[in-house]
Every structure is written in structure tokens, then in C-alpha cells.
N, C-alpha and C positions, 0 to 999 in steps of 0.2 A: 504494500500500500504506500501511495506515495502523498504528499499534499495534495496533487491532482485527485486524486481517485483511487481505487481499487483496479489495479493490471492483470492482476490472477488471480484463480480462485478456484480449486479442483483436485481433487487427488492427488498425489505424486508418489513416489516409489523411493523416491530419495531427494535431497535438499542439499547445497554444497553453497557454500556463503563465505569469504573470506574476510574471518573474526578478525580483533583488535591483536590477537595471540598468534594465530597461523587459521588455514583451511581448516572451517567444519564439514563434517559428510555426516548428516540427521535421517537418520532411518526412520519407521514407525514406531513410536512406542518408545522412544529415544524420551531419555531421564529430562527432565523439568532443566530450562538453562536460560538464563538473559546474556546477553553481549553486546559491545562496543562495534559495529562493522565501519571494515575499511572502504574507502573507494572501489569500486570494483565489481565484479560479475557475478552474480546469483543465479546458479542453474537447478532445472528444475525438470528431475523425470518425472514426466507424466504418469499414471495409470496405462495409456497404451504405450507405452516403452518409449515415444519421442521425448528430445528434451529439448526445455525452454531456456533461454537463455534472457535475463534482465542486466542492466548497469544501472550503477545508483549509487551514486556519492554519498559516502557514510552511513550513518543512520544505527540502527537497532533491530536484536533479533532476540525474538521470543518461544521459547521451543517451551508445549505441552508434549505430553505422551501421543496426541491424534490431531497436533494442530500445531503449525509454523507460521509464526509471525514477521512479516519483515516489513520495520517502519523507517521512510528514509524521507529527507523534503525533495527529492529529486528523484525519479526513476524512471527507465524507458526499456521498451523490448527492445530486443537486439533487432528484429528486422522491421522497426522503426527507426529509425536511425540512419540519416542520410550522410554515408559515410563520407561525401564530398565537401559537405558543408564542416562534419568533425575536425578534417585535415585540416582545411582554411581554417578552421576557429584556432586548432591550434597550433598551424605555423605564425598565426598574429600572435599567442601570447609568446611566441620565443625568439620575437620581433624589438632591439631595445625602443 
């Protein structure tokens, strides 16, 4: 979930989120956990075996035993994301 909105919301088989400590990989039924997330890529197998892939500048992650939480102010699906415009955004920040 991002400030926008809700992006996903559905089953998954497994949950891989790159915490404040290293990579998590959250199964089902996976022990109770809060965390600090870093910049970066949240993948997400689905129920039928594809996997989803998000980016989302920091934010927080909330693991029940049957429910994963990920709250961040910025997030987008990966094949949103117009990789043209990404480049340009950021050859200008490494522009003095």
C-alpha cells in the first residue's frame, strides 16, 4: 500500500522485501515481525506461480502468520514504470 492507494492484494506463495538488516523471504505462517524497508524491490509470488514485482522507496513491513503488510509513501509496479523517463530522471540528478 502506498499513499496512492492499494497496488496489490491477493494471495502469494512467498514475499521477498529488502529489510533495514538484509533480504527477507516471508512464507505463510511466517512468525509475527515489523521492519524498517530499504529502497528497493518487493517481489511477490503469486498463488499461480507468477511473480510480481513493486519498487518503493522505504517505508515498513508488517508480517502476521496469513497477512503481509507493506506501507511505503511511494510505490509502483514494475511494468509501470517508464523506464525512459527513470534514466532521464536520473542522469539529471548526477548532473552538478
Amino acid at each position: 500500500m502506498s499513499a496512492e492507494g492499494e497496488i496489490f492484494s491477493g494471495d502469494a506463495t512467498m514475499v521477498f522485501a529488502p529489510a533495514s538488516q538484509g533480504e527477507l523471504g516471508i512464507a505463510p505462517r511466517h512468525a509475527p515481525l515489523l521492519s524498517l524497508l530499504k529502497a528497493g524491490e518487493v517481489r511477490v509470488a503469486d498463488a499461480d506461480g507468477e511473480q510480481q514485482f513493486f519498487f518503493r522507496r522505504g517505508g515498513a513491513l508488517e508480517v502476521q502468520p496469513n497477512k503481509v503488510t507493506v506501507l511505503a509513501d511511494t510505490a509502483l509496479r514494475a511494468k509501470d514504470i517508464d523506464e525512459a523517463a527513470a534514466l532521464a530522471a536520473s542522469s539529471a540528478r548526477r548532473k552538478p
